[in-house]
VOKE-839761 format. One record per residue: z, y negated, x of N, C-alpha, C, CB in turn; residue in one letter. Coordinates in steps of 0.1 Angstrom, whole numbers, plus 5000, padded with zeros to 4 digits. Glycine has a CB too. Example, Ala and Ser with C-alpha at 12.3 -4.5 7.8 and 13.67 -1.06 7.14 Angstrom:
% VOKE-839761
507850575132507850455123507850335132509050455113a 507150225128507150115137507950005129505750065141s 
//
This chain:
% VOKE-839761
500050125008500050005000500049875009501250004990x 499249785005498749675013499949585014497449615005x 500749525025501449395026501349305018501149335036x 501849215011501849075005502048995016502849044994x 500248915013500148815022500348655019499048835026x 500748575028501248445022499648365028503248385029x 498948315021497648215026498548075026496048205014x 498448055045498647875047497547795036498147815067x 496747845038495347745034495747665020493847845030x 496747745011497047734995497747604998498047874984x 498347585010499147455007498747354999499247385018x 496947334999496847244995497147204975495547235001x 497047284973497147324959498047244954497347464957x 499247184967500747144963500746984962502147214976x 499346964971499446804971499146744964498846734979x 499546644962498846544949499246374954499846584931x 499846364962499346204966501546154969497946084946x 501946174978503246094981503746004976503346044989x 503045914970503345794958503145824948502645694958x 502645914942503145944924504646054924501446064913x 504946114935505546194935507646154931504946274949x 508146194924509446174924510646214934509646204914x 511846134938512446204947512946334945513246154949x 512946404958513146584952512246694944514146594944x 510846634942510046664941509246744950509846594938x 509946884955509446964969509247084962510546984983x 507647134967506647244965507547344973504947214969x 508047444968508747544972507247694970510547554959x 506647764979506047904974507048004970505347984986x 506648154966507148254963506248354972507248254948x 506948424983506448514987506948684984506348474997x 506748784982507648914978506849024986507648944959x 507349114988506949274993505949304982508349404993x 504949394985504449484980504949594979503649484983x 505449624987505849754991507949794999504449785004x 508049874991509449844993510349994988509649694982x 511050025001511750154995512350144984512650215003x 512450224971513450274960512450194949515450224961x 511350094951510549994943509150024942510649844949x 509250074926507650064923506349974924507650074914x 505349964927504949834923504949774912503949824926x 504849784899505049724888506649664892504849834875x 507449714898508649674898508949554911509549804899x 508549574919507949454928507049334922507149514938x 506249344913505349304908506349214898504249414904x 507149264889508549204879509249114889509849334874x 509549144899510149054908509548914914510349134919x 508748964916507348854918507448744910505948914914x 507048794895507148694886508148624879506548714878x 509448684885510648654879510948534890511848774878x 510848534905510948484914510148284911510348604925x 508848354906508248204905508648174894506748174906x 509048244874509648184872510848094873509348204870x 511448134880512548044890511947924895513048124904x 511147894903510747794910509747734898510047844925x 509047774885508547684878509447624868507547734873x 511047714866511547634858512347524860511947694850x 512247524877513447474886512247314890514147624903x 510547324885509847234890509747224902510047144886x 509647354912509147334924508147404928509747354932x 507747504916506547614916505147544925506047664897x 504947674934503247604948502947754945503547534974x 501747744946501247904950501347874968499147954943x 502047974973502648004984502147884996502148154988x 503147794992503047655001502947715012504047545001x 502747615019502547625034504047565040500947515038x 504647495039505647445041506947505041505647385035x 507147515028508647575023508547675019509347525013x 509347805017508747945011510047994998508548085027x 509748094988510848144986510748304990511248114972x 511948314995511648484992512848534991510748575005x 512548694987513648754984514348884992513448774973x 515648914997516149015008516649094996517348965022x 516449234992517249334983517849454994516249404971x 519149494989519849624993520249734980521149575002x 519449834977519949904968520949974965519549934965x 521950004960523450084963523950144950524649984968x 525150194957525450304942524850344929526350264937x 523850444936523150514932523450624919522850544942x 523650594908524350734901522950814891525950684889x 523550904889522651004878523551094873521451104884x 523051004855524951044844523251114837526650854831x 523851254834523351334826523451304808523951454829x 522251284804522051234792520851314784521851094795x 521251384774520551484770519451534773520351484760x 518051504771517051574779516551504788516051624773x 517151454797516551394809517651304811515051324807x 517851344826519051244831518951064837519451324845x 519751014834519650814834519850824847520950694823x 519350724856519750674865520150534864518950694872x 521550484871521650384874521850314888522450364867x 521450194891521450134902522049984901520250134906x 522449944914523049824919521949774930524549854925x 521949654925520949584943521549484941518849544947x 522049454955522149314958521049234967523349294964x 520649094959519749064959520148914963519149104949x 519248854975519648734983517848694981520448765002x 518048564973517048454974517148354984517148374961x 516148344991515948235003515248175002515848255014x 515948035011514647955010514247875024514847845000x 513547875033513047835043511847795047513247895046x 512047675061510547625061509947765074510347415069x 508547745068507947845069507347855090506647825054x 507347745092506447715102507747775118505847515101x 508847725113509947795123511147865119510547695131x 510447915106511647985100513047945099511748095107x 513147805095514547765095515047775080514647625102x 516147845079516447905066517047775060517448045067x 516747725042517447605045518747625036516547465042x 518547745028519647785017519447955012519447675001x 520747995009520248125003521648154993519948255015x 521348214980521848244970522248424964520848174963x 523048464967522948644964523748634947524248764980x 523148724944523648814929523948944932522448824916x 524449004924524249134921523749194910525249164922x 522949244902521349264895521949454890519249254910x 521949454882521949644873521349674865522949704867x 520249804870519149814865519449994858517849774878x 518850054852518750184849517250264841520050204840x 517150344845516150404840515950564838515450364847x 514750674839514750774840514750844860513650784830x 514250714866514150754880514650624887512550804885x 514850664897515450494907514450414904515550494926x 513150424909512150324905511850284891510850364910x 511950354882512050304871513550214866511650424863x 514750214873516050184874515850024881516950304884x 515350074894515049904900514349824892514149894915x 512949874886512349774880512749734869511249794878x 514049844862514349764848515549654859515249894831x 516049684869516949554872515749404874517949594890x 514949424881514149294887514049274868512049324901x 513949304858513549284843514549174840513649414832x 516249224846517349184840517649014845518549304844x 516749034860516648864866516948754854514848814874x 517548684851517548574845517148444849518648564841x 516248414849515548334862515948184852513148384866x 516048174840517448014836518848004840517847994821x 519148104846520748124851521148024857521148244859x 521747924857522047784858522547784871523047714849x 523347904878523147914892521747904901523848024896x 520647984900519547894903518947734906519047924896x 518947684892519147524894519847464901519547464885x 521147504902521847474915521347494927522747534916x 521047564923521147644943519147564946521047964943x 518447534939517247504942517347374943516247544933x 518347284934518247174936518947134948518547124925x 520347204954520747184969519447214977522147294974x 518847294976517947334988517147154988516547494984x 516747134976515647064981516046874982514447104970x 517546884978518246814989518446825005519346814984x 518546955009518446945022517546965027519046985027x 516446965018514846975028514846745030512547075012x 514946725021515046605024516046535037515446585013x 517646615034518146555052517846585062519246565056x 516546715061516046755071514846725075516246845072x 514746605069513046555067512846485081512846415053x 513946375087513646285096513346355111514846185096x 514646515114514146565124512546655123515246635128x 512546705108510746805108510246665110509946915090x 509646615107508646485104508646465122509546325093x 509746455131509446395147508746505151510746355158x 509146665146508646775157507046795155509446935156x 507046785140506046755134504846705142506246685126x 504946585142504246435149504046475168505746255146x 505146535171505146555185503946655191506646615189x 503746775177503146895186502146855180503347045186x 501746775169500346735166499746655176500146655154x 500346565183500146465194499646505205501246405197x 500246645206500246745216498946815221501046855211x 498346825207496946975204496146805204496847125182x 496146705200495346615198495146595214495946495189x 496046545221495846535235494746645246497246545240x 494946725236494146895244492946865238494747095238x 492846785233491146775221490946885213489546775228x 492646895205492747085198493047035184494247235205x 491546905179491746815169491746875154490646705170x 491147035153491447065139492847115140490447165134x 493147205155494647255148495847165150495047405155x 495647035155496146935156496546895135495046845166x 495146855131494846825118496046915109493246865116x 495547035111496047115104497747135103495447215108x 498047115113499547115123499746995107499547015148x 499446895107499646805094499646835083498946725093x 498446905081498546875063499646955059497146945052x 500347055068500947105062502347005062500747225066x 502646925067503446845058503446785045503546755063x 505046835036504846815023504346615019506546865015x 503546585013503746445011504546395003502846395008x 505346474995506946424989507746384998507846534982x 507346435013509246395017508946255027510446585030x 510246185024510546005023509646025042513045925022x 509146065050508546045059507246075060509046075066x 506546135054505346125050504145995050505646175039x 504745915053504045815054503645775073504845705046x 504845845079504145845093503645945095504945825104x 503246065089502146195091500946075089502046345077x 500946085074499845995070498645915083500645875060x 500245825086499545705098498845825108501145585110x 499945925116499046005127498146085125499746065134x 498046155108496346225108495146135108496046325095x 495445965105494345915103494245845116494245825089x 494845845126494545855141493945955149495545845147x 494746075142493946195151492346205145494946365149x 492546175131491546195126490246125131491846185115x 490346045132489445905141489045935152490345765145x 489946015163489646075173488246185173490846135177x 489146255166488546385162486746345158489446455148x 486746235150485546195147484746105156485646135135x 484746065166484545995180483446105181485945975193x 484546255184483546365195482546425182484746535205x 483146415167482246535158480946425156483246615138x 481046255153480146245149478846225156480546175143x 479046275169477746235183477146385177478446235206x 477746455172477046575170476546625155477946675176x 476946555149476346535136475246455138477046475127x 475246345143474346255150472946385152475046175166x 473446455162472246465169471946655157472546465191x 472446635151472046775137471246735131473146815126x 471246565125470246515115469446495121470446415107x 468846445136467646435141467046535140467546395151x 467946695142466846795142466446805128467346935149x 467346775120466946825105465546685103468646795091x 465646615103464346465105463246555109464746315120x 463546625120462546665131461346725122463246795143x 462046855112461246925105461146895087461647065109x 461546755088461346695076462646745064459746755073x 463246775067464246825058465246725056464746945062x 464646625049465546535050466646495038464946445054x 466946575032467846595022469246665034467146725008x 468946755037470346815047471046705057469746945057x 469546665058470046525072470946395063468146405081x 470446375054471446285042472546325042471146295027x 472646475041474046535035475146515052473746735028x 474246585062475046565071475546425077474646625078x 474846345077475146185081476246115073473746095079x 476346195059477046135053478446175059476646155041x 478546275067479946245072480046205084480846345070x 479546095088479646065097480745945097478446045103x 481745875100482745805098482245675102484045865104x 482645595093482045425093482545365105482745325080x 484045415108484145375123484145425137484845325123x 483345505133482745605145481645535155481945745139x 482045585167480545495177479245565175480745515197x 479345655165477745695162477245625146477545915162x 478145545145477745525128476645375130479545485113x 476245335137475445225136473745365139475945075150x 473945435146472845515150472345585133473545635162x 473445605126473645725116472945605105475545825113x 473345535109472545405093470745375099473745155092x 470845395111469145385113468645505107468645375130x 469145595112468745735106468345735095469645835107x 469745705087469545685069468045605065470945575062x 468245505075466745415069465345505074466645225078x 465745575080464645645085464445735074464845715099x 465645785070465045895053464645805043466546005043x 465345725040464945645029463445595022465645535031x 462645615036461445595040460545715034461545585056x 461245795028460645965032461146025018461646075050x 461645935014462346034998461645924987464746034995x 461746004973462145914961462745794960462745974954x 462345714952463245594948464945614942462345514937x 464845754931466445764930466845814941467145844920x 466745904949466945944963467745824970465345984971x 466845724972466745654982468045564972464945594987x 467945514962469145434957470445504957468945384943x 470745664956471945724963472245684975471745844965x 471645754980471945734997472745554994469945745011x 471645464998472645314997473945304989471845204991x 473945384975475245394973476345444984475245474963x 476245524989477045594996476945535009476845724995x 476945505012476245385021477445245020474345315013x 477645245007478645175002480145154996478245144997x 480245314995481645384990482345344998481845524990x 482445345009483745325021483745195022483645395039x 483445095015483544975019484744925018482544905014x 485344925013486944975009487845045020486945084997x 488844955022489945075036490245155031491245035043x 491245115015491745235005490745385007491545164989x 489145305001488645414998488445495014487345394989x 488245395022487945515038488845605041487945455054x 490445535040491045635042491745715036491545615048x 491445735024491345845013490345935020490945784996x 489345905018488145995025488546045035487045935029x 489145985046489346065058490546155060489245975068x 491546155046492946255045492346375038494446185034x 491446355030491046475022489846525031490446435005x 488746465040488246525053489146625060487946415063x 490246555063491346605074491846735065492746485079x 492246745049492646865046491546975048493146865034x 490346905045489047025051489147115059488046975059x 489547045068489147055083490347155084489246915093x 491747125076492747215080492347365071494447145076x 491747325063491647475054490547575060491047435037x 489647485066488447535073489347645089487247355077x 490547545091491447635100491647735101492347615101x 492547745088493547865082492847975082494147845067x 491047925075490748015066490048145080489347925052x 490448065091489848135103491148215113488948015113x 492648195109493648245112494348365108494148175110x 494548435115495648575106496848555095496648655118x 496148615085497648575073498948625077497548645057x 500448525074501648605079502048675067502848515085x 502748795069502748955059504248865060502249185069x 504948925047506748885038507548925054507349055020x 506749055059507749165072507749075084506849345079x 506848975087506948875098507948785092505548785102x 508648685082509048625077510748685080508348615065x 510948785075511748845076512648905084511548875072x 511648885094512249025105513148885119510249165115x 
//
């Protein structure tokens, strides 16, 4: 039976913009086993969804942020089998510890245990009626989620420096996507988020110095053989304040020459979108999550057993 894998890439799913967001407003994932001694899959699978409804009724539900994680540690115990007319009941005990930690150095930031009693015709049918019995409104939850994501907050000012340090780091190596990426995965809820912000749209700037000489020279080949719809598309990311963007507007005039009249009144639109700082550097945060997804999507997924161990 296959691992449950947690995808960095989903982070994005959690963002939505630092300024609409409310205090304590932190995208918590749910990650769980697939596979698990005394646990069926249907019964792992119960756990699963008991786990996120926790985090959706607690309003921190992410499909498996990148950031913050939840997961769960079980130990199953006192095991009995009380004879009950034609077929004997099993009952079980697990104790069961909810955690919550950032994902990138494993630093645990809270954890919560119950004790859960489940019964059935077999242990696995016993465990999965316990994961059933989860009460995932049990007001200790709310508690316990709402401390966590108070202390993801007092722990905002030191993540946010280490943060900024190793991005600074891979940026210096010209290691500008996993630099990028090193970023997005900061939540934009938490009260420092606004100096990520400042350093991806630096690195980002960088990063576009070296990509747009080579975009540059992609649409000439595309020009070369007339294909000049692709050369549009690619120029178009070339960044307004890049040392190849005066080159990349001759270019443009060079298609504009070569297409349709609505053709040709696109392009100048777009031509004109960034004219706006707002709008550039909007453009260039949602570039930069690109660029990080385009990362991930090239990285080994971490399995619940790395997390844990």
């Amino acid at each position: 039976m296959k691992k449950c894998l947690i995808s960095i890439i989903l982070v994005f799913s959690c963002l939505s913009g630092f300024s609409q967001t409310e205090r304590y407003d932190v995208c918590i994932g749910v990650i769980c086993p697939e596979s698990l001694e005394h646990f069926s899959q249907p019964g792992l699978l119960r756990l699963s969804q008991k786990l996120t409804q926790i985090a959706t009724v607690n309003g921190v539900a992410a499909i498996n942020d990148g950031a913050f994680i939840m997961y769960p540690t079980l130990s199953v115990y006192d095991i009995q089998r009380v004879e009950g007319g034609m077929r004997n009941i099993v009952t079980v005990k697990i104790d069961l510890s909810i955690n919550v930690a950032q994902l990138r150095n494993r630093t645990v930031i809270g954890s919560i245990s119950m004790t859960i009693i489940g019964n059935g015709f077999s242990i696995e049918e016993a465990t999965a009626n316990a994961m059933s019995n989860i009460d995932a409104n049990n007001k200790r939850y709310s508690v316990f989620i709402s401390d966590c994501k108070k202390r993801i907050y007092d722990y905002d000012e030191q993540y946010c420096k280490s943060f900024i340090l190793k991005a600074k780091s891979l940026a210096s190596q010209h290691l500008y996507e996993e630099a990028l990426a090193q970023l997005a995965l900061y939540p934009e809820v938490l009260p420092s988020y606004p100096k990520v912000y400042k350093v991806t749209l630096e690195i980002f700037k960088e990063y576009q110095k070296q990509k747009s000489a080579e975009l540059v020279q992609e649409a000439r080949a595309q020009i070369a053989v007339q294909d000049y719809e692709s050369a549009a598309q690619t120029l178009a990311l070339v960044d307004p304040e890049s040392p190849s963007y005066k080159e990349s507007v001759l270019l443009l005039n060079t298609i504009m020459n070569n297409v349709e009249k609505q053709r040709k009144e696109e392009i100048q639109r777009e031509l004109k979108r960034y004219d706006s700082k707002i709008a550039l550097n909007k453009y260039r945060i949602n570039a930069a999550k690109e660029i990080a997804k385009a990362y991930y999507s090239n990285k080994p997924q971490i399995s619940y057993y790395q997390i844990i161990k």
